[in-house]
Structure formats: C-alpha cells, structure tokens
C-alpha positions in Angstrom: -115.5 -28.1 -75.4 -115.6 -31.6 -76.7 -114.6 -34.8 -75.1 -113.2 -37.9 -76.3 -112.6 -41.3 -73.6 -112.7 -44.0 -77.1 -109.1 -44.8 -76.7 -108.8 -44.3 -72.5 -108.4 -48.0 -71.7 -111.0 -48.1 -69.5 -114.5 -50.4 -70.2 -117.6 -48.8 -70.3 -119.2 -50.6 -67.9 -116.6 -49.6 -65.3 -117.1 -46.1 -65.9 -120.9 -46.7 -65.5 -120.0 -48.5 -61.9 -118.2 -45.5 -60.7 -120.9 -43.7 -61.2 -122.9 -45.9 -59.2 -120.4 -45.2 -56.3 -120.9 -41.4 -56.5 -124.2 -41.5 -56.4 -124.1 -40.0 -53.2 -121.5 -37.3 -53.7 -123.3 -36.1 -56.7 -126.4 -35.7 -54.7 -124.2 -34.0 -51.7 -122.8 -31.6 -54.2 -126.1 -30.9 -55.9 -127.3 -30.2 -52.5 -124.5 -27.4 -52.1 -125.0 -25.4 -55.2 -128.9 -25.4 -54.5 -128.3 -24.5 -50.8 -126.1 -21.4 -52.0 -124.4 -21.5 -48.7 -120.3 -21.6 -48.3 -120.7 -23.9 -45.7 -119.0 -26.7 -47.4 -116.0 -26.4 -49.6 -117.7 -27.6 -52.3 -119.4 -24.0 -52.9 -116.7 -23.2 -55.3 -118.8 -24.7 -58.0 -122.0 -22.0 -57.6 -119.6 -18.9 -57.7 -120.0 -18.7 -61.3 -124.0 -17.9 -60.1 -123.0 -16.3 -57.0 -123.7 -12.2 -58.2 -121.7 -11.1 -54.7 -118.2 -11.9 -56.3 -118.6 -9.7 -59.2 -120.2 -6.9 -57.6 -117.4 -6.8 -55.0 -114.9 -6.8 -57.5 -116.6 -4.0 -60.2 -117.1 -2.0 -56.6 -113.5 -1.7 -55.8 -112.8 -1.1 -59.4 -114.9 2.1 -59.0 -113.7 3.1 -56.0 -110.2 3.5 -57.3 -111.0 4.7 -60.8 -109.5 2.0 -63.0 -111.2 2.2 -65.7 -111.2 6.5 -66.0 -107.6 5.5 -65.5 -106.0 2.4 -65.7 -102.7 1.8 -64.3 -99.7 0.9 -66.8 -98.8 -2.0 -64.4 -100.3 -4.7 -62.3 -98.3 -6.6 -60.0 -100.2 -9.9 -58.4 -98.7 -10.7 -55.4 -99.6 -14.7 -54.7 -98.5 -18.1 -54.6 -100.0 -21.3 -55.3 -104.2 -21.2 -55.4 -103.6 -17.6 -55.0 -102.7 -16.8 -58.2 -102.2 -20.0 -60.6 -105.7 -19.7 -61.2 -105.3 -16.0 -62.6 -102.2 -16.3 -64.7 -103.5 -19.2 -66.0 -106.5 -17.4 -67.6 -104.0 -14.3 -68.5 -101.9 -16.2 -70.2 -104.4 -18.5 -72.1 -106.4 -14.9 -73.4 -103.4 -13.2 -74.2 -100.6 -15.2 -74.7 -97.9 -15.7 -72.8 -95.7 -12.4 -74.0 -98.5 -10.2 -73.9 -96.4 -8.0 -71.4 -93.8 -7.2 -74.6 -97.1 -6.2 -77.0 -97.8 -2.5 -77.5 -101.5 -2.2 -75.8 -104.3 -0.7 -74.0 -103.9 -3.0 -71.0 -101.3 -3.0 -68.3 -98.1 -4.8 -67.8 -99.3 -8.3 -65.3 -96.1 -9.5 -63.3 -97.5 -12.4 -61.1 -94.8 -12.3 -57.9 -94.9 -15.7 -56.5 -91.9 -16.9 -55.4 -89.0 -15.9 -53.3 -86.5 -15.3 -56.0 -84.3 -12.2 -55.5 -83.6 -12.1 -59.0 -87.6 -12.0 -60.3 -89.2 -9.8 -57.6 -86.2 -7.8 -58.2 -87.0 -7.0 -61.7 -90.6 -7.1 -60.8 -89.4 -4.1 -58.1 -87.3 -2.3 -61.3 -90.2 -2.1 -63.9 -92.3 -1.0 -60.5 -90.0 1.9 -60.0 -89.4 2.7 -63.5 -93.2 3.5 -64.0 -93.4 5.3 -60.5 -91.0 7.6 -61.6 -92.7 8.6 -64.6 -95.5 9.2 -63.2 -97.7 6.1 -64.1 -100.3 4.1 -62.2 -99.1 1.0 -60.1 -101.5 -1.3 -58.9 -100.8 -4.3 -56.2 -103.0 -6.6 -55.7 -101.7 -8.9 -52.8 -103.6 -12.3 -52.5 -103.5 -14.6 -49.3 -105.8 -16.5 -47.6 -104.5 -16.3 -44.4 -102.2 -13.1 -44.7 -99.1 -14.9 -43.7 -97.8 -16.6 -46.7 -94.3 -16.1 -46.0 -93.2 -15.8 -49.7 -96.3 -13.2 -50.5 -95.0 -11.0 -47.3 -92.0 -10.8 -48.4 -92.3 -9.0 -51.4 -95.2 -7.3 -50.2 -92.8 -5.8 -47.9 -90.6 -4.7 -50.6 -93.1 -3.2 -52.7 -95.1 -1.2 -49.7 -91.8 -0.1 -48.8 -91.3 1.6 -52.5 -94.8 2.8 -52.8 -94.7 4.7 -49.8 -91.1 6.3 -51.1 -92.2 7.1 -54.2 -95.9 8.4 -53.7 -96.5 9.3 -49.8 -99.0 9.4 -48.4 -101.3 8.6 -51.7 -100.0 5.0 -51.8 -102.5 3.8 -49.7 -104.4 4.1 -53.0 -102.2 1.7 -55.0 -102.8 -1.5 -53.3 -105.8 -4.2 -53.1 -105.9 -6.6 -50.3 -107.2 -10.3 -51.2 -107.8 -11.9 -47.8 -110.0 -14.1 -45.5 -112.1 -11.9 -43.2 -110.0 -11.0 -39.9 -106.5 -12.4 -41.3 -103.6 -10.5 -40.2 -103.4 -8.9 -43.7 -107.2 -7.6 -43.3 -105.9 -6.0 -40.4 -102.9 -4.7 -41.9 -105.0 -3.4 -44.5 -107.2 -1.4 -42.4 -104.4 0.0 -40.5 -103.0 0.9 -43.8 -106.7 1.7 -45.3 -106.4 -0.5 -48.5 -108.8 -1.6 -50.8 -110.3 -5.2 -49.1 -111.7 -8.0 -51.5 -112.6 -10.9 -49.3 -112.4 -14.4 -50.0 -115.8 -16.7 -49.1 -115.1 -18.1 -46.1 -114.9 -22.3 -47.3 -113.4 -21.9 -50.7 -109.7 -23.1 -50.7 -106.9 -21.7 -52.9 -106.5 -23.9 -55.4 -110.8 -23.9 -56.1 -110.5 -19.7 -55.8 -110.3 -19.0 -59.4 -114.2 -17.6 -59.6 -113.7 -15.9 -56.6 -112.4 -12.5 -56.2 -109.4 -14.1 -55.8 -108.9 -14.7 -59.8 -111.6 -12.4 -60.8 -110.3 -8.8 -59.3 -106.7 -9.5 -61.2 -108.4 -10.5 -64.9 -110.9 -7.6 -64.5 -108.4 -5.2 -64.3 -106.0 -7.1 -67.0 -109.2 -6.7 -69.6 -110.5 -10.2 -69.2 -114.2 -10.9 -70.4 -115.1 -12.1 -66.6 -118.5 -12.2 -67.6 -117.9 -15.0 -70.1 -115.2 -16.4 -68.0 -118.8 -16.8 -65.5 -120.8 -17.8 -68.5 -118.3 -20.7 -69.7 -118.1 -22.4 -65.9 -122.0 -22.0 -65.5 -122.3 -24.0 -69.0 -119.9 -26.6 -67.4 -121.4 -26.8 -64.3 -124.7 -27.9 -65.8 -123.0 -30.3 -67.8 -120.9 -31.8 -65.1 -123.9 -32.5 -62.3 -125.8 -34.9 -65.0 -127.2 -37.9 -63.8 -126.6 -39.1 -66.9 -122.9 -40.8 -67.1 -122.6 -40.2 -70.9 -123.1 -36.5 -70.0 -121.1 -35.7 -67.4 -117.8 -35.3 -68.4 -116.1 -34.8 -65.0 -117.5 -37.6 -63.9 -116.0 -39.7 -66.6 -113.0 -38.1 -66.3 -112.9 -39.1 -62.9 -113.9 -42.7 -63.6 -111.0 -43.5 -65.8 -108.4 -41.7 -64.1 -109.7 -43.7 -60.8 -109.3 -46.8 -63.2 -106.1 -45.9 -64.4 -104.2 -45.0 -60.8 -104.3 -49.0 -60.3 -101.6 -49.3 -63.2 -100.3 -46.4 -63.8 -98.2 -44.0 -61.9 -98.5 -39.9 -63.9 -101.0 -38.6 -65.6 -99.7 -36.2 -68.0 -101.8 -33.1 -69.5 -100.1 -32.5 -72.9 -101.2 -29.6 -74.4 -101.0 -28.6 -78.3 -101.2 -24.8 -77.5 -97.9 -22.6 -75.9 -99.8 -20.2 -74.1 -101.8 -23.3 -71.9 -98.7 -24.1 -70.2 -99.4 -21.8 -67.1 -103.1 -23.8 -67.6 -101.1 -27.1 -67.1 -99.3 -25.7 -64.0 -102.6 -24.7 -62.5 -104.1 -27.8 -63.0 -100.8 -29.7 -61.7 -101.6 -28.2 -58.4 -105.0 -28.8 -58.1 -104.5 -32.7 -59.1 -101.4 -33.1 -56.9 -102.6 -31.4 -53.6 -106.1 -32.4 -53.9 -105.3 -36.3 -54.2 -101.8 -36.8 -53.3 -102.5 -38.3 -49.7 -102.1 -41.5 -47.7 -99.9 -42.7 -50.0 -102.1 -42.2 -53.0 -102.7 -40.5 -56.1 -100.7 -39.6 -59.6 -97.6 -37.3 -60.2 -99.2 -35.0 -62.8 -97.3 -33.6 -65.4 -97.2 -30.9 -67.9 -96.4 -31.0 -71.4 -96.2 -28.4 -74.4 -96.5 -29.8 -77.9 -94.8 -29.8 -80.4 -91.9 -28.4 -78.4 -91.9 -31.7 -75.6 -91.7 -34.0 -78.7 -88.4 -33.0 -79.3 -87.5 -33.5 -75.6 -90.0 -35.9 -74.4 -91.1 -37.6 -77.3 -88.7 -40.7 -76.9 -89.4 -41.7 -73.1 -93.1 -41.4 -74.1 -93.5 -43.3 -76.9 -91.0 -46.2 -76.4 -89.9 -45.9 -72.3 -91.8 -47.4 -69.5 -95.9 -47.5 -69.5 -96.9 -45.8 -66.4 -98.6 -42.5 -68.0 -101.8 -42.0 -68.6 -102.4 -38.7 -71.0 -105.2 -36.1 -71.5 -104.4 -34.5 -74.7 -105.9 -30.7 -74.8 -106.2 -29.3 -78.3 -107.6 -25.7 -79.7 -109.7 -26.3 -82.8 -109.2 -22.7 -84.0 -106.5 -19.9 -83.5 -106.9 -15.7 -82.7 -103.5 -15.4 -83.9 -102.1 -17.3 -86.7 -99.2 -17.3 -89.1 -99.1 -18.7 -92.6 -95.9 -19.9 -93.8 -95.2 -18.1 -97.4 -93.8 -20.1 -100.4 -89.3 -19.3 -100.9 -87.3 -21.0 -98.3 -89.6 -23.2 -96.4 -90.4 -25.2 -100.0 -87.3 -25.8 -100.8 -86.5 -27.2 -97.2 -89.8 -29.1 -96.4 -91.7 -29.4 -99.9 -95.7 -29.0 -99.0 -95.1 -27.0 -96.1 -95.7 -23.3 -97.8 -99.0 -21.9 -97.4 -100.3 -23.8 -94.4 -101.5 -21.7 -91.3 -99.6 -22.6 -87.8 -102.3 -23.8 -86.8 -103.0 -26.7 -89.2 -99.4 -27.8 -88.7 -100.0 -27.6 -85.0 -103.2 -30.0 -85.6 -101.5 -32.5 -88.1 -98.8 -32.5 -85.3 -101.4 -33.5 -82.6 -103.4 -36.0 -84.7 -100.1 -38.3 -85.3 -99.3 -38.5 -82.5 -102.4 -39.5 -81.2 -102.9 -41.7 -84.0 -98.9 -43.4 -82.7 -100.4 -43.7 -79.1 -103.5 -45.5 -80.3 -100.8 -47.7 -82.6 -98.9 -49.0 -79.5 -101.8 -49.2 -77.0 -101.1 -45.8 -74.8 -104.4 -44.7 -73.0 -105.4 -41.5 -73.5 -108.3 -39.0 -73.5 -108.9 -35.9 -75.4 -110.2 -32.7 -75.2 -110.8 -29.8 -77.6 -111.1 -26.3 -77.1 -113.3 -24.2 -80.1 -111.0 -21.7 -78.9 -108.7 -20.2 -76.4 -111.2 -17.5 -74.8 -112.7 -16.9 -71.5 -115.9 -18.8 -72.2 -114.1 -22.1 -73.1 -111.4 -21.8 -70.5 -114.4 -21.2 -67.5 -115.3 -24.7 -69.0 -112.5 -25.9 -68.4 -111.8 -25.0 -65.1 -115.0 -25.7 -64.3 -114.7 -29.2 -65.8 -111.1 -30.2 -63.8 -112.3 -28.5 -60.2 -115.5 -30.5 -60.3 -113.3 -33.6 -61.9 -111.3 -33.5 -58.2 -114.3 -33.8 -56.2 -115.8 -36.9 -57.9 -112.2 -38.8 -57.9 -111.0 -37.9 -54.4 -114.5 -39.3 -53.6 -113.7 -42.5 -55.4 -109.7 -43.3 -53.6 -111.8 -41.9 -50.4 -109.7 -39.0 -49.3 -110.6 -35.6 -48.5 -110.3 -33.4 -51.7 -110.0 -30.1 -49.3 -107.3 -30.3 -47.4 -103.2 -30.2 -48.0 -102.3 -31.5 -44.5 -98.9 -31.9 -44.8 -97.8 -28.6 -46.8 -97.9 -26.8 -43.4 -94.6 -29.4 -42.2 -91.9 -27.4 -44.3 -94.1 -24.0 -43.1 -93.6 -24.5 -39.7 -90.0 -25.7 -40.1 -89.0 -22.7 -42.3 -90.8 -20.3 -40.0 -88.4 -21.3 -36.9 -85.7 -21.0 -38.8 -86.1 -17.1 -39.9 -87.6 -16.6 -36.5 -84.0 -17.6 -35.2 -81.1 -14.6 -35.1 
C-alpha cells in the first residue's frame, strides 16, 4: 500500500505533536503484542503472529473433510463484527457476484439480518442443494451466542438440516463462540464443530481471528497471505518514527479534522470494496462514536456516487473530510473495442476499465485539491489478500491511536445493548 496526507489540511507539525501525545499508547500497545497475552483488547493486532488461530481453523477443516469434499454452499450466519470482517475480504478477492460465476468454490450467503425476504432465499438455495444431495455448511458466529438476529435464522436453518439430513446434520454446522456462551453449550449438546473466539478480542477487531479466518478458508481465501499482509502492516504501523507510521498519521489528521468537520467519507474507486467500506463504517462509528464525539463515516463507490453524490460534494457544505482508496492494478479487466464507443465518446476505444477508472479518480482529486477539500489517499497494488490484511491491519490499529487522542475507550459500544434490552422484552411478551 501507499499513502498520501500532501493535500489532508492538516500541518506537519501537528501531526508530529500527536504523536507526542501517544507516546504512551504506542508503548502500551507495543507492550501487548510482545506480551502475546489476550489480556487487553488490544491483542487483536498479534493474531496475524498468533499460530493457535490457524491451527484451530485447518483442524476443524480436517475434521469435517472440506477439502476431500467441499460443500457447494456456505451460509455465514453473523452480524456486525461477526461477519463484516469476512464478507469484506470475500467480496474484495472475488468480487462481489462471485456467487453467479461458474467455480470450484462454494456459494457464500452472509445471513445477517432479520429480513424474511433474504434469509428466506438464503433457506431456498439451502434446500435446493439439500435435496440434491450436496454439501451445506453453516458456520454460525456470535460472541455471546445470543445475538437475537443470528438465533433466529440459526433456528430456521437447524430446523431444515435436521429435516433434510437426520441425524448426520450435526456434521453440517460450525459454531463460532466465546468459551461457555450459551451457543458453546448448545453446540455440545448438539455436538457441533466449536471455533472459539480469544477471550478480549471484540467483534468488530475479530477479522484475524477464527472468527473471519474459518469462513475465507473454506471460501478459498489465501489466509496465509491475508496473515502475511497484516504482519507487514503491523510492523509498519508500531514505528516510532511519525513519517512511518501510517496509522498514526491517519489518526493525527482525522483527530485534527473532527474539530471542523462533521463525516469522514471512504470513497473508494473499486465496486467490489464497498462491503470494505461498510466494514470499516462500523469499526470507525462504534469504536469513536461516544460522549458526544466522533465522525459519521460514510461510504462511497466511484464512479457510480459521482453521478449521485458528486454535486453535494463538490459544491454543498464543507463538513467531509475524505480518504480516497484506489487499486493501481486490476485481476479482471475489460478493454473497450473500437465501433460504437468511438463514435459516441471519440478516444474512448481501446482503453482498459481500469485506466478509465484511474483517469476518473485522478480528476477528481485534482477538483478537490482545486477548491481546498482535504483529503488523504491510499493505493492498493492490488485487490488480494496480502494488500487487504494491510489494510485492515492499517484502520484497526488507526482506531486505537485516535480514540486514544478524543480520550474514549476504543473497546466498548455501551449504548448498543439499550435497543437490545428493549427489543428483548418486547418478544419476551405474549
């Protein structure tokens, strides 16, 4: 990855005094990753060298014979850290309609919501490949077993398993869980597969964990470079040196920024980072988003926000800050062949996707540079697993240094359990 702050807004100098103030964070979390304990939250960060995850994950993948035979379908049952983290990777590797391309690897529905409409299709194409005789796998991830929403359909699909394959479905279903949850119970009871998640790592900081690396194992994800990337970042992000440390900077202008300005939006130049975007979006907003601070992220997919956005952000109110995200070269491209497109948009014939995608992405950095808009910039080389453990790597690690700078705990989400509680009276109630 490469990094670009030139046009953020932000002086040097205040950059270099924020890193003053985190002096002692960066030694605290330095302290962490050389203590290769989970006894702070913070741990998240040596997973990448932590050997346990992996093991645990290639063990159960033995155990049920997935790679002699692979199911047809995977269905991730999750919400929020449990599975953003995942499909983000999924869909950044293989694009977001991989499920529609002929393939070796199976169908990946990620069920995370409560909508009868989508975990009823999810339950059709379930039943579909039961009856013909093909391999279902569920992996269901929660924390503290009692997600309502990930119940739910857990229910649902448990229920059809067991109707469709007896006493063998026990066999179809992978339990992702804190040790002695409800669902680790259940799971004994019911003698699934068990993947546990280390005991301080929260949700949305879970990605490394078994919690995103059972799911992208078994979808055909390179896990090993997904490791390799984060491990590179890591290195790179627990510098001393502030011209080095890339999360750190990050943090330092976006710290800078909150003062005047009320979104930070990550615009992204590539369709299938979107589900990226959203994964970040969570960790930015719960992470910070507490006594009465922070920034309302935002996502946005270029060029196709242009036609939508484009307007409010270039000439409506200045309360954004953007991170524009770029990929410097493209698996799959297109070329656009000479006929029609000539006669329509002269010069356009025989240019790649791609390069159109980038000439898009330069102007328009070159028009917020024009009219004063900060923004940073960051490139992939690519859209693999090594460059996108980097980036994860790179925004997790970001969180830490900038909740330490507004001086609120990073950790927690205190006031997501209010609508919980609320909502579980309600159903409890005839």
């Amino acid at each position: 990855m490469k990094f670009s702050y030139d046009h953020a807004g932000v002086p040097w100098s205040k950059v270099e005094r924020a890193a003053q103030v985190l002096t002692s964070e960066h030694e605290r979390l330095l302290d962490v990753i050389r203590s290769e304990s989970c006894d702070d939250p913070r741990c998240f960060a040596w997973l990448p060298e932590d050997e346990s995850e992996v093991k645990a994950v290639k063990q159960v993948i033995r155990d049920l014979s997935i790679n002699s035979h692979p199911p047809s379908v995977l269905v991730v049952i999750g919400i929020g850290g449990s599975n953003l983290g995942a499909l983000a990777v999924f869909d950044a590797v293989f694009g977001k309609l991989a499920n529609q391309r002929p393939g070796a690897r199976p169908q990946v529905f990620f069920a995370d919501t409560v909508d009868g409409g989508n975990i009823g299709d999810i339950v059709r194409i379930v039943d579909a490949n039961l009856k013909a005789k093909k391999r279902v796998l569920v992996n269901v991830v929660s924390k503290s077993g009692s997600t309502m929403e990930s119940v739910a359909t857990l229910g649902v699909l448990w229920n059809l398993l067991r109707k469709r394959l007896g006493r063998e479905a026990d066999k179809h279903v992978v339990a992702t869980t804190d040790e002695g949850s409800v669902l680790d119970k259940l799971a004994g009871e019911e003698r699934w597969q068990v993947l546990r998640v280390p005991k301080r790592v929260g949700g949305r900081f879970s990605v490394f964990s078994v919690v995103g690396l059972f799911p992208l194992a078994v979808a055909g994800v390179d896990i090993g470079a997904l490791l390799s990337g984060a491990r590179f970042m890591l290195r790179q992000c627990t510098r001393k040196d502030v011209l080095q440390n890339p999360a750190l900077v990050s943090a330092a202008i976006l710290h800078h920024q909150m003062a005047s300005k009320g979104i930070h939006d990550l615009f992204f130049f590539d369709t299938d980072l979107e589900s990226l975007g959203k994964w970040y979006r969570q960790l930015f907003a719960e992470s910070l988003g507490k006594q009465g601070k922070g920034m309302t992220p935002t996502v946005s997919i270029g060029t196709t926000d242009l036609h939508s956005m484009g307007q409010l952000y270039l000439g409506g109110p200045r309360d954004r800050f953007t991170t524009f995200v770029t990929v410097e070269k493209e698996s799959r491209d297109l070329v656009v062949p000479p006929g029609v497109a000539d006669e329509l948009v002269p010069g356009l014939s025989g240019k790649s996707f791609c390069r159109l995608r980038s000439a898009v992405a330069e102007s328009v950095m070159a028009v917020y540079r024009k009219k004063g808009l900060p923004f940073a910039h960051a490139a992939l080389q690519r859209h693999d697993a090594h460059e996108l453990g980097q980036f994860l790597q790179w925004k997790m690690l970001e969180m830490v240094y900038l909740a330490s700078l507004m001086g609120v705990n990073a950790f927690d989400q205190p006031n997501v359990e209010e609508y919980k509680n609320i909502a579980r009276r309600l159903l409890s109630q005839k």
